[in-house]
N, C-alpha and C positions, 0 to 999 in steps of 0.2 A: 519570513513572517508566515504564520497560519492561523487558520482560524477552525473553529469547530461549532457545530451546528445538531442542536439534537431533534430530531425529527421523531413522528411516532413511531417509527420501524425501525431506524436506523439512527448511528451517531456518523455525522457526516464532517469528516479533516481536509481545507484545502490549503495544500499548498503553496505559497507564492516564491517563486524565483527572482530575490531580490540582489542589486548589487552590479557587480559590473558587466557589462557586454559581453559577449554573446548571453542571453538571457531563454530561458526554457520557459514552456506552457506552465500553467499552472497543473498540480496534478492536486486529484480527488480521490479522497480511500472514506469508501463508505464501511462501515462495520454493520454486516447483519447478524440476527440470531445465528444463522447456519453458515456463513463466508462473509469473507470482505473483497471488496471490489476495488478494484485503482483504475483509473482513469485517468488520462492527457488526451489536448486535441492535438493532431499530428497536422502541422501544416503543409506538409510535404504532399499528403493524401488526398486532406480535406473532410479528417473525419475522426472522431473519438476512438483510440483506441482502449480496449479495455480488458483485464487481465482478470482470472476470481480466483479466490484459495480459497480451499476448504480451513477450517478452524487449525484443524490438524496441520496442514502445511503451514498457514500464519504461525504457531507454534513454533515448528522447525526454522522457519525463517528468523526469528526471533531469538532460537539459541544459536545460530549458523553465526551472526552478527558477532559473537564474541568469542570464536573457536579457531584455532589455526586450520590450514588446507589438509583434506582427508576426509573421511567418509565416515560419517555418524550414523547412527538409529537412537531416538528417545526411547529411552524405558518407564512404561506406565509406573507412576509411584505406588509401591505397595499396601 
């Protein structure tokens, strides 16, 4: 399950980890003009950890998802 939320700055996706046991945090990907943010709290810690990409690497990570193993560089479209 998730849900999305649009804020004045940001569009904000959380996460829910539904289904069977062992079950994970929920996690949060904020989307801003300049990066997107992810977020889980870590129970382990006691604290939010929180991760940021640039547009550019959400990009990459985005064509990585449907590539075999090896080492890519996007090429600006002409």
């Amino acid at each position: 399950m998730f849900t999305i939320e649009h804020d004045f700055d940001a569009t904000v996706v959380t996460l829910v980890d539904e289904g069977e046991t062992p079950l994970n945090e929920d996690v949060t990907v904020t989307a801003f003009a300049e990066c997107v943010t992810v977020e889980q709290w870590d129970p382990r810690t006691d604290r939010v950890e929180k991760v940021t990409l640039s547009l550019a690497q959400l990009q990459d990570l985005a064509a990585a998802l449907d590539l075999p193993e090896g080492v890519y560089r996007l090429r600006p479209e002409p």
